[in-house]
C-alpha atoms as a printed R data frame, in Angstrom:
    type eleno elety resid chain resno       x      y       z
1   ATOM     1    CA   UNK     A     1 -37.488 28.014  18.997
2   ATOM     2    CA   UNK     A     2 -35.875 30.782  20.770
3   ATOM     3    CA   UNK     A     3 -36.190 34.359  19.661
4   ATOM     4    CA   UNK     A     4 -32.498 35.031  19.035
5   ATOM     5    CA   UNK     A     5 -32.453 31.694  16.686
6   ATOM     6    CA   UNK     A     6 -35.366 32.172  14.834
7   ATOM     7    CA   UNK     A     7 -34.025 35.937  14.133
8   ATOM     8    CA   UNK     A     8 -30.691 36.302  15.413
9   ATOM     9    CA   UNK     A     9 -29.623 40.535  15.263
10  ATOM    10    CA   UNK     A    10 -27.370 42.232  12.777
11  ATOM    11    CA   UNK     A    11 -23.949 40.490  12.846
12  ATOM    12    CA   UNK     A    12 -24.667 37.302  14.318
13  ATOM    13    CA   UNK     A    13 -25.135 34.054  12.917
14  ATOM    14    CA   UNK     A    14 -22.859 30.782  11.603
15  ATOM    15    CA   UNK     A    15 -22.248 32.940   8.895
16  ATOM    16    CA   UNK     A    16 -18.841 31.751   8.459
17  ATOM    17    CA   UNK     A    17 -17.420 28.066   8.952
18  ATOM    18    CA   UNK     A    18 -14.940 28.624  11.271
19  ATOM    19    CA   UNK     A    19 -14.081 25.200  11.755
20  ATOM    20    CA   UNK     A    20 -13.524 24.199   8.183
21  ATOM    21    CA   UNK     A    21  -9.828 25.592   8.200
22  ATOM    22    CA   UNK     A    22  -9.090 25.224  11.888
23  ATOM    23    CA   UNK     A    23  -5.987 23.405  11.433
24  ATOM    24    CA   UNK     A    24  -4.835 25.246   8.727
25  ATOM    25    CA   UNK     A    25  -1.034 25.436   8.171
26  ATOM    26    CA   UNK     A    26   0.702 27.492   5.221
27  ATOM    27    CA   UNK     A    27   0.157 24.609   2.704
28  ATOM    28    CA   UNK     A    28  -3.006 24.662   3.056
29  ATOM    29    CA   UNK     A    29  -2.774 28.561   2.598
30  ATOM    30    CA   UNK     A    30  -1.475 28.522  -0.300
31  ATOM    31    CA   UNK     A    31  -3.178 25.738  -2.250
32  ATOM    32    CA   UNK     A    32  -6.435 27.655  -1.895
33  ATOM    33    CA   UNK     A    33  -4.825 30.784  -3.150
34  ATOM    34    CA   UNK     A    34  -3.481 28.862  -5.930
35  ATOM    35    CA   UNK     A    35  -6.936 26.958  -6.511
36  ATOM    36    CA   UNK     A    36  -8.530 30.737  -7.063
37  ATOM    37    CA   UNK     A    37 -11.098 29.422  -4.183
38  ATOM    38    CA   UNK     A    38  -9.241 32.366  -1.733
39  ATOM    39    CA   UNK     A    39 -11.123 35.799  -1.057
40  ATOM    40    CA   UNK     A    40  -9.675 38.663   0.372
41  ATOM    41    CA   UNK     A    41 -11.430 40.945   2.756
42  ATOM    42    CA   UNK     A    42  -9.697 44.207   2.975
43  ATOM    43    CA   UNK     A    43  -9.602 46.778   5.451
44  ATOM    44    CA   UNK     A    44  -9.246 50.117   4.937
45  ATOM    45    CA   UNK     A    45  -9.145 52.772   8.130
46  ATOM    46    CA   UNK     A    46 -11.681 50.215   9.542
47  ATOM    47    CA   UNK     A    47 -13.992 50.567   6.787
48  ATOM    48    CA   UNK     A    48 -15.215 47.538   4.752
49  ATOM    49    CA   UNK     A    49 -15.651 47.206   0.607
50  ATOM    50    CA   UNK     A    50 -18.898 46.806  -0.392
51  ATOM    51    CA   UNK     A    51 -20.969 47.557  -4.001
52  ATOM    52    CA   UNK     A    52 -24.008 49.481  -3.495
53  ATOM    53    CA   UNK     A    53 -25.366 49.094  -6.955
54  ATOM    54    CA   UNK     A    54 -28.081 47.634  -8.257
55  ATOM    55    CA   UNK     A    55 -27.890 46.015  -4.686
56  ATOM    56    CA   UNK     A    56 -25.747 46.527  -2.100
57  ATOM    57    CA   UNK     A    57 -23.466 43.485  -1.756
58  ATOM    58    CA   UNK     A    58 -20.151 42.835   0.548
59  ATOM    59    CA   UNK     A    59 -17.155 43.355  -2.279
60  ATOM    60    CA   UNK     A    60 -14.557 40.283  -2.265
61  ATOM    61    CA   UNK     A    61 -11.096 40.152  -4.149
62  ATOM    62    CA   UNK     A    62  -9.620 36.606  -5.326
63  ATOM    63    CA   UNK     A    63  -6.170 36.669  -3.561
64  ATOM    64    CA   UNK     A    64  -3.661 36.843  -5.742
65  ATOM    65    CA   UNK     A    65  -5.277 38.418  -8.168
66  ATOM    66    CA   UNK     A    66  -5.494 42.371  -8.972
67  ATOM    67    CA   UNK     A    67  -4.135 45.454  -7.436
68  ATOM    68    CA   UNK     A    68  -3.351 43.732  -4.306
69  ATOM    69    CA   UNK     A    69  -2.147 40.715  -5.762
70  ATOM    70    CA   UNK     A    70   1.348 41.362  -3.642
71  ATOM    71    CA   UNK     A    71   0.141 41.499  -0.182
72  ATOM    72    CA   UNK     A    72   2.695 39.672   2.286
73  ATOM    73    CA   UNK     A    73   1.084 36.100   3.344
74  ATOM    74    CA   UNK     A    74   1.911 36.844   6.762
75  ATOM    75    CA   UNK     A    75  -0.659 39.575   6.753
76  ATOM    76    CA   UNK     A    76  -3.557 37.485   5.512
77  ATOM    77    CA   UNK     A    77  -5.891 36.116   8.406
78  ATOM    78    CA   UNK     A    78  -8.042 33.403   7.777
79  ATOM    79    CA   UNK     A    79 -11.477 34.244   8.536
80  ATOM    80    CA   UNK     A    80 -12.988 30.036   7.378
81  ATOM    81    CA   UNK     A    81 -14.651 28.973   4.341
82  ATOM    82    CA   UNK     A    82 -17.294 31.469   3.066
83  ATOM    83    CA   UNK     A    83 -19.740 29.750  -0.116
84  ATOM    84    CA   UNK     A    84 -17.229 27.310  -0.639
85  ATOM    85    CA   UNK     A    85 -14.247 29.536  -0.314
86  ATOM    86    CA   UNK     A    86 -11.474 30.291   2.211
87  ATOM    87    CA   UNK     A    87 -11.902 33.824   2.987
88  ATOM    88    CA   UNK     A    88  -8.661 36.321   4.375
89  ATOM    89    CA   UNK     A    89  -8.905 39.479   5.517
90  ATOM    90    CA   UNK     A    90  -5.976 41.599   5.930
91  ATOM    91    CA   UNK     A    91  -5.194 45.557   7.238
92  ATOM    92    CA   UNK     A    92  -4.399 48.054   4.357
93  ATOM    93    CA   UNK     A    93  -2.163 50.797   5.867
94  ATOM    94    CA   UNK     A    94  -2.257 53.699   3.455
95  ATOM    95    CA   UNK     A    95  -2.996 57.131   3.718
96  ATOM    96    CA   UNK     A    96  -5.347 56.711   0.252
97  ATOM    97    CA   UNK     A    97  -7.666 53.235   0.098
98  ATOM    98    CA   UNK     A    98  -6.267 51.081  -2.822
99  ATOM    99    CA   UNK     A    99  -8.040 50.911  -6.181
100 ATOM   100    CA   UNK     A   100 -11.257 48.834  -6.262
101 ATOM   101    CA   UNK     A   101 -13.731 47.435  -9.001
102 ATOM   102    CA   UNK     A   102 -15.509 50.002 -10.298
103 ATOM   103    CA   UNK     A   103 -18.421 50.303  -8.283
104 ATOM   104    CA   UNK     A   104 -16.841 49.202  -5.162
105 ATOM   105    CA   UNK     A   105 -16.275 51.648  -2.300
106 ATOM   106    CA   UNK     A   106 -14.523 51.304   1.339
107 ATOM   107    CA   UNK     A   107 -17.559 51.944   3.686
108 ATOM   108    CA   UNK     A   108 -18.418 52.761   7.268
109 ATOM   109    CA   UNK     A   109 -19.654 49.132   8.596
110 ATOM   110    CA   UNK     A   110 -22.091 51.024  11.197
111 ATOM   111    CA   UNK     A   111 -24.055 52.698   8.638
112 ATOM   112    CA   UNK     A   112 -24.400 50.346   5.285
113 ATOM   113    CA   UNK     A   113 -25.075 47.163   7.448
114 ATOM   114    CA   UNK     A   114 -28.455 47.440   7.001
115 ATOM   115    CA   UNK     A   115 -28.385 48.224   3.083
116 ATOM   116    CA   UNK     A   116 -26.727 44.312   3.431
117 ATOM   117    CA   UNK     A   117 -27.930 41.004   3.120
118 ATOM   118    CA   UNK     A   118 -28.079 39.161   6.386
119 ATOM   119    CA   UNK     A   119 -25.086 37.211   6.292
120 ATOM   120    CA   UNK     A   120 -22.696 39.430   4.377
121 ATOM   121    CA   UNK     A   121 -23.012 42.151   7.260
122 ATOM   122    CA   UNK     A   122 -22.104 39.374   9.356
123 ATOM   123    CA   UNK     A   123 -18.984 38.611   7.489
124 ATOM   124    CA   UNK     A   124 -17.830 41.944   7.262
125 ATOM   125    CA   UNK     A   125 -18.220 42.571  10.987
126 ATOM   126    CA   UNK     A   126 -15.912 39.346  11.453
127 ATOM   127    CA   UNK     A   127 -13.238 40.722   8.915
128 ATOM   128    CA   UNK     A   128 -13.159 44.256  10.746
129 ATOM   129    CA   UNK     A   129 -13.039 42.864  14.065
130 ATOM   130    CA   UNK     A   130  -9.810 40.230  13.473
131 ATOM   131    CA   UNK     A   131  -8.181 42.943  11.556
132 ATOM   132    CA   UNK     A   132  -8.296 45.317  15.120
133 ATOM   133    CA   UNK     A   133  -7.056 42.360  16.603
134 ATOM   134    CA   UNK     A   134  -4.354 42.056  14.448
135 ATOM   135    CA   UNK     A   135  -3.866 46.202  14.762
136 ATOM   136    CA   UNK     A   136  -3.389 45.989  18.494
137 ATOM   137    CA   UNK     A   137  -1.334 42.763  19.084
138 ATOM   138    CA   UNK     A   138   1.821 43.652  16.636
139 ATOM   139    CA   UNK     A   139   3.746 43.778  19.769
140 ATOM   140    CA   UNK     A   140   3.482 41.644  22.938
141 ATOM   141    CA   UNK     A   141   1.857 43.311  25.749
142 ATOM   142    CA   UNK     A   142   4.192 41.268  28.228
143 ATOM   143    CA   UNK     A   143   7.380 42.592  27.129
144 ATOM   144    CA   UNK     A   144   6.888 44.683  24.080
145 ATOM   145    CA   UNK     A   145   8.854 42.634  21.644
146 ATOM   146    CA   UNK     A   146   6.958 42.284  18.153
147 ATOM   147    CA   UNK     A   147   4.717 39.304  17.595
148 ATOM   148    CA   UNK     A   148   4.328 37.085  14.474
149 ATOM   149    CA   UNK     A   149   1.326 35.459  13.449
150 ATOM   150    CA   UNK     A   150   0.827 31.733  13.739
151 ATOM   151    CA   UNK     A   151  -2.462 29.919  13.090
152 ATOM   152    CA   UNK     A   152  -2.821 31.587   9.307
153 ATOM   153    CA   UNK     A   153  -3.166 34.569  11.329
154 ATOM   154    CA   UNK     A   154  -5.156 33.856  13.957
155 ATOM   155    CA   UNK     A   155  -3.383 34.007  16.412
156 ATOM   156    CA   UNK     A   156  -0.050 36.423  17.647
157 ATOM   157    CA   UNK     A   157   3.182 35.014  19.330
158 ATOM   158    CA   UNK     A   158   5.928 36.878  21.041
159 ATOM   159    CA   UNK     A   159   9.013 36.750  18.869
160 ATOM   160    CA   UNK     A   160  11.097 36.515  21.854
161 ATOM   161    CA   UNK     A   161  12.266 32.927  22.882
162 ATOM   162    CA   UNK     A   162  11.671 33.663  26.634
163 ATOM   163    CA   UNK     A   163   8.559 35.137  26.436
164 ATOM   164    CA   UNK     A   164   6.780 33.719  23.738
165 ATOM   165    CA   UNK     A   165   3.114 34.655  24.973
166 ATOM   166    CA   UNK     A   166   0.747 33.698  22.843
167 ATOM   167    CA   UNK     A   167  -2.351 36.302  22.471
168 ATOM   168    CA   UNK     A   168  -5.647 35.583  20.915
169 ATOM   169    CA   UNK     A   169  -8.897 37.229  19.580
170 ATOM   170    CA   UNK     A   170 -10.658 38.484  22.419
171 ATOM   171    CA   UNK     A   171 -14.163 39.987  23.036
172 ATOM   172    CA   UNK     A   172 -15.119 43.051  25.414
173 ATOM   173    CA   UNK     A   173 -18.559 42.226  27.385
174 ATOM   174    CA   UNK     A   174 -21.057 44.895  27.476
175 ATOM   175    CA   UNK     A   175 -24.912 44.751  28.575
176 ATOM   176    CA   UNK     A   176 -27.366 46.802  27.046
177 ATOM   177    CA   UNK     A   177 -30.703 46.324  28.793
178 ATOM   178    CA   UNK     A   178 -34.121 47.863  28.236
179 ATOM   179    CA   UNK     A   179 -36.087 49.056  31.976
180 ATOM   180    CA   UNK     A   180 -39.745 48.977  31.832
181 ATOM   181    CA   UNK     A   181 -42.499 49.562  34.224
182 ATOM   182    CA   UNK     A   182 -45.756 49.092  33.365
183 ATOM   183    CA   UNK     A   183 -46.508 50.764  30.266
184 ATOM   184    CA   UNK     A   184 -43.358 52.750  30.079
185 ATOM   185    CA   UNK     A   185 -39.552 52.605  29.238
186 ATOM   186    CA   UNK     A   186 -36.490 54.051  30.515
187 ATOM   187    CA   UNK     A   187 -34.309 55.539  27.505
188 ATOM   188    CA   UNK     A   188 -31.182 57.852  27.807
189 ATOM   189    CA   UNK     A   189 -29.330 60.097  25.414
190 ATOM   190    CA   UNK     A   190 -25.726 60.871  25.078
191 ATOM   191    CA   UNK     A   191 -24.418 64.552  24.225
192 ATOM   192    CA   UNK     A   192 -22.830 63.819  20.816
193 ATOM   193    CA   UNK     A   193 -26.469 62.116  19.085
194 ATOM   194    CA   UNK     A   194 -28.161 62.993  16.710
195 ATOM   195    CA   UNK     A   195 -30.722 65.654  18.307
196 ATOM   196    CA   UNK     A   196 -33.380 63.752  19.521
197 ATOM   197    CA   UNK     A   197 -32.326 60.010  19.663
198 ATOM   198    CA   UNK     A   198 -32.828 58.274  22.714
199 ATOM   199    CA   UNK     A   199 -31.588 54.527  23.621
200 ATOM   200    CA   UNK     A   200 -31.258 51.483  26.035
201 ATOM   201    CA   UNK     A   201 -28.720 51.960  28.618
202 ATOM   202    CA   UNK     A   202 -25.635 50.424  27.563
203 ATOM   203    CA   UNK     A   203 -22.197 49.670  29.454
204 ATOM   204    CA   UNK     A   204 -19.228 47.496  29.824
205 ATOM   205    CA   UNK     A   205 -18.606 44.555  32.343
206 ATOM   206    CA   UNK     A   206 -15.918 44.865  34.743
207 ATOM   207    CA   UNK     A   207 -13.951 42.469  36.171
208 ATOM   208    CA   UNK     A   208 -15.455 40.319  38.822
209 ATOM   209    CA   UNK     A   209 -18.824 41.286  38.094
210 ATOM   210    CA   UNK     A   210 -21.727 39.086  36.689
211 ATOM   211    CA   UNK     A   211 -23.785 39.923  33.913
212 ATOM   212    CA   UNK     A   212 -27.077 40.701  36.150
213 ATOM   213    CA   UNK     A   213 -24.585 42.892  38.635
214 ATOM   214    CA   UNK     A   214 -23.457 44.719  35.825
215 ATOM   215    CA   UNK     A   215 -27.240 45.353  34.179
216 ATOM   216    CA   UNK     A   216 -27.877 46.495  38.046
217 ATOM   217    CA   UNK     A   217 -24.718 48.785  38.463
218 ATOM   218    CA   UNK     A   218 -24.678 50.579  35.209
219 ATOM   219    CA   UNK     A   219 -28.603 51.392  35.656
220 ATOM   220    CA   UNK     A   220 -28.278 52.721  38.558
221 ATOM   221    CA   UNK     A   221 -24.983 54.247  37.725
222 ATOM   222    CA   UNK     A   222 -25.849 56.218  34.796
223 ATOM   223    CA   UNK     A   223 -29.781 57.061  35.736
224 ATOM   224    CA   UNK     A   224 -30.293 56.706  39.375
225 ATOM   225    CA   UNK     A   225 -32.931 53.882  38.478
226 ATOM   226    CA   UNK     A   226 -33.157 50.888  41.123
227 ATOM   227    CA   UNK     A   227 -33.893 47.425  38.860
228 ATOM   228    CA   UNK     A   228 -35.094 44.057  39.827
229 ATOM   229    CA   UNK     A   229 -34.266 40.429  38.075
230 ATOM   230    CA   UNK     A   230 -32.643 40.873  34.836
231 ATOM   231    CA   UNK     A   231 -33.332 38.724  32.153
232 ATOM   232    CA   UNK     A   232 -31.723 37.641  29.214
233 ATOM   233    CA   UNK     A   233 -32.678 38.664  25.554
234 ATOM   234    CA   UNK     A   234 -30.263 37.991  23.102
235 ATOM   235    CA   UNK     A   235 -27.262 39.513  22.092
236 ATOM   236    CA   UNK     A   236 -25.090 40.902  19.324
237 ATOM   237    CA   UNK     A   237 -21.511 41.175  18.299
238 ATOM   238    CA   UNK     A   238 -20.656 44.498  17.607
239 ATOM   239    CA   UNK     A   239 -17.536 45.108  16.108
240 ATOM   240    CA   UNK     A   240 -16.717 48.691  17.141
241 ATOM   241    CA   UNK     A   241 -13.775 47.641  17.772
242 ATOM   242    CA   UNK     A   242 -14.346 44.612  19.094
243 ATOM   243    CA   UNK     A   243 -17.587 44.258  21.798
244 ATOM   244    CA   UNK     A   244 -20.398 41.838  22.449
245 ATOM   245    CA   UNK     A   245 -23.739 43.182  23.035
246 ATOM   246    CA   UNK     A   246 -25.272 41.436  25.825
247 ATOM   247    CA   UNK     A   247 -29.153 42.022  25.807
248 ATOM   248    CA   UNK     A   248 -31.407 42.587  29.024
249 ATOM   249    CA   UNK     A   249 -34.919 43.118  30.290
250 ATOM   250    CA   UNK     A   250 -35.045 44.952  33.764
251 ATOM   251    CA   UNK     A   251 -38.093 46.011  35.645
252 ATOM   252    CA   UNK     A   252 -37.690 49.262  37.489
253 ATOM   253    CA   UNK     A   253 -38.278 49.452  41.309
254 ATOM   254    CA   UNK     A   254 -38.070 53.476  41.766
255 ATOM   255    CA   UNK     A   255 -38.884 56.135  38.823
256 ATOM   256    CA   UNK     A   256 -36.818 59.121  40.229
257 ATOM   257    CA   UNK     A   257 -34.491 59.816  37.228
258 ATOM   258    CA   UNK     A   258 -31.050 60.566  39.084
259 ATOM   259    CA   UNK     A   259 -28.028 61.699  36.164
260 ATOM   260    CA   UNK     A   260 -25.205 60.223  38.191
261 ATOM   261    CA   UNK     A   261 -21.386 59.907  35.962
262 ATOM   262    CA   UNK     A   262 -21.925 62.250  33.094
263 ATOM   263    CA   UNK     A   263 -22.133 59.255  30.543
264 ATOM   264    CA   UNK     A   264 -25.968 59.849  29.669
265 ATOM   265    CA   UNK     A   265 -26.950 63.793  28.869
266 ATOM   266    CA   UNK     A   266 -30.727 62.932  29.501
267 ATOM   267    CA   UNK     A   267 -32.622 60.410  30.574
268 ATOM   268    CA   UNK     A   268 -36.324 60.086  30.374
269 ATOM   269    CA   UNK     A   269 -39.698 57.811  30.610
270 ATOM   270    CA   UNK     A   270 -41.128 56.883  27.067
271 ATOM   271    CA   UNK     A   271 -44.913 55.660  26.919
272 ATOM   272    CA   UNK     A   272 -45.626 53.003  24.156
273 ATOM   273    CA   UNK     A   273 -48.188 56.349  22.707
274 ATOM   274    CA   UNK     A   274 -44.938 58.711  22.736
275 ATOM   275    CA   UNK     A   275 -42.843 55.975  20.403
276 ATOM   276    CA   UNK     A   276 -45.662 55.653  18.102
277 ATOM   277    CA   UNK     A   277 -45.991 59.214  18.025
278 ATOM   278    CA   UNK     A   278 -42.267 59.329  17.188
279 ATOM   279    CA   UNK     A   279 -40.660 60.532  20.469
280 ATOM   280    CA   UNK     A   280 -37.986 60.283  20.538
281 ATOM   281    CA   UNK     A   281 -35.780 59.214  17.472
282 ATOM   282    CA   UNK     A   282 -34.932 55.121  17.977
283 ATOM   283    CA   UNK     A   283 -31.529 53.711  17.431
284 ATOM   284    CA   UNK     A   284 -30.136 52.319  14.568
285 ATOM   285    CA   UNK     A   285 -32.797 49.257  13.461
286 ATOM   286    CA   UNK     A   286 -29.586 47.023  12.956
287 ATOM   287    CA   UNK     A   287 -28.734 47.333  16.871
288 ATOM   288    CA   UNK     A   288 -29.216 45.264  19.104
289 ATOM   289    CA   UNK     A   289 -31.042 48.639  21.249
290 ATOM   290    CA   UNK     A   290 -33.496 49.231  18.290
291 ATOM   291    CA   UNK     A   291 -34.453 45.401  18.699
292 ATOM   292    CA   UNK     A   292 -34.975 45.225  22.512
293 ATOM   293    CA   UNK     A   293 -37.302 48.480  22.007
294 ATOM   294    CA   UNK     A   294 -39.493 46.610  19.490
295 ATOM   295    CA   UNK     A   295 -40.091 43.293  21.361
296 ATOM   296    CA   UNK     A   296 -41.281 45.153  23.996
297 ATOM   297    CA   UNK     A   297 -43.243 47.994  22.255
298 ATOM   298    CA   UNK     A   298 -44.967 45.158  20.381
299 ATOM   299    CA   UNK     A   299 -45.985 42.333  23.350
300 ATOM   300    CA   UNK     A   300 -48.086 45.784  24.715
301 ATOM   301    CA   UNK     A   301 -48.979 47.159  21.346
302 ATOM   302    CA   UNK     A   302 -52.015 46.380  18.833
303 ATOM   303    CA   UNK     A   303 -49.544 47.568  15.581
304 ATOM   304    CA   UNK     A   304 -46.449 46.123  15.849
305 ATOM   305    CA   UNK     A   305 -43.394 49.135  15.703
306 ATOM   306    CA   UNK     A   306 -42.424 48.466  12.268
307 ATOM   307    CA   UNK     A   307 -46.482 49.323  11.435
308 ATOM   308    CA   UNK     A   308 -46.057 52.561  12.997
309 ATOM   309    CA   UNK     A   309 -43.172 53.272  11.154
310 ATOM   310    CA   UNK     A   310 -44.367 52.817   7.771
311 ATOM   311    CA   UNK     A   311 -47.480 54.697   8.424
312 ATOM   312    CA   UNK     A   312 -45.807 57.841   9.870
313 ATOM   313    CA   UNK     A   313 -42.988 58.163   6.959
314 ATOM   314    CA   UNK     A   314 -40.237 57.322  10.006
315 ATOM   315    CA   UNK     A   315 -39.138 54.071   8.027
């Protein structure tokens, strides 16, 4: 079984069945909500409810029901069905988040998705991610008349008869590849980290461009660093706003360490000795960067990362 089944990353997974309410029209809509098998995601300045007591847990409303028992059908979005319920999401606009359960909080997605179980994060990240959509398609980027939803929500129409361009959920494709040679790897640092933390080198796709041209371009873009075949990983949708991580392996070909657009404010070769040692501070273990570091660090490595970790107090 391939590594990305077998453990897919943070975010990823049939968490959701998508296809369950495919064909959904407003009947269909509405006899869940009446049912009480609807859930409500909501969204709050891009932060997510969760409860993080006695275990942290993703925080669903029953539609209808409670403090924002009067939201506007329209601006529900369907996610699919969730444990045997249809699960919404919707955007709340409000200078203050609206009351919750006590216990339940509106939280930053990028930091509590590893306090969450596996398939919750995953939800979550789906919820944020359709409610940017949602954010940034209100009008129609043809001829700026306002949309309306169709597709409970899942998709945006122009409201003018002459236009009508439809406009769906769309992903932004970024590689993030680890560069080794021999027993080294090739991690930058951007100016605004946390002082010390290093990472893979990361960057979007433009158009026209391949996956393994873009691995190649932003390598050598950022660090000066000529790379070889690229090969695929795994990869990781990462809702900030709305991206999908595209993991790579890359073998260098040169080792001169050229800063070339001002992305990156270091760059620097990391022996498998310096990350046990704990130089320099990893990413996030819920990215897709912490996990590329590992697999590698481990096929080379008598203790496994995680090993190291625990023994040093890092984890």
């Amino acid at each position: 079984m391939r590594p990305d089944i077998e453990r897919p990353n943070v975010f990823a997974g049939p968490h959701v069945d998508r296809l369950k309410f495919s064909g959904a029209d407003a009947e269909t809509v509405a006899l869940a909500i009446a049912a009480g098998t609807a859930r409500l995601i909501p969204v709050w300045r891009s932060r997510c409810p969760l409860i993080r007591e006695p275990i942290p847990s993703a925080f669903l409303l029953e539609v209808g029901v409670g403090p924002l028992a009067d939201i506007d059908a329209d601006e529900l979005i369907l996610l699919g069905e969730y444990r045997g319920n249809a699960v919404f999401t919707t955007e709340i606009q409000a200078d203050a988040p609206p009351p919750l359960t006590e216990g339940a909080e509106f939280a930053d997605l990028r930091l509590a998705a590893g306090l969450l179980p596996h398939e919750e994060a995953g939800l979550l990240a789906y919820a944020r991610a359709m409610v940017s959509f949602r954010h940034r398609h209100r009008f129609c980027g043809s001829c700026g008349a306002p949309t309306r939803p169709e597709q409970a929500g899942r998709m945006m129409i122009c409201t003018r008869e002459d236009c009508a361009t439809e406009f769906f959920p769309r992903v932004d494709p970024a590689i993030i590849v680890l560069v080794t040679q021999d027993d080294r790897t090739l991690l930058g640092r951007q100016a605004g980290w946390p002082e010390g933390r290093y990472s893979t080198i990361a960057g979007f796709v433009e158009p026209g461009e391949s996956l393994e041209d873009a691995v190649r371009r932003e390598v050598l873009e950022e660090t000066g660093i000529v790379t070889g075949t690229a090969d695929y990983q795994s990869s990781q949708p990462w809702p900030f706003p709305r991206s999908l991580m595209l993991g790579f392996r890359a073998e260098a070909l040169s080792t001169e360490i050229r800063l070339g657009d001002e992305e990156l404010e270091d760059a620097r070769w990391f022996s498998r000795a310096e990350i046990a040692a704990g130089t320099p501070l990893l990413p996030f273990p819920q990215s897709i960067a912490f996990r590329l570091i590992e697999e590698w660090y481990d096929a080379g490595s008598v203790r496994p990362l995680a090993e190291e970790t625990r023994l040093h107090g890092r984890g």
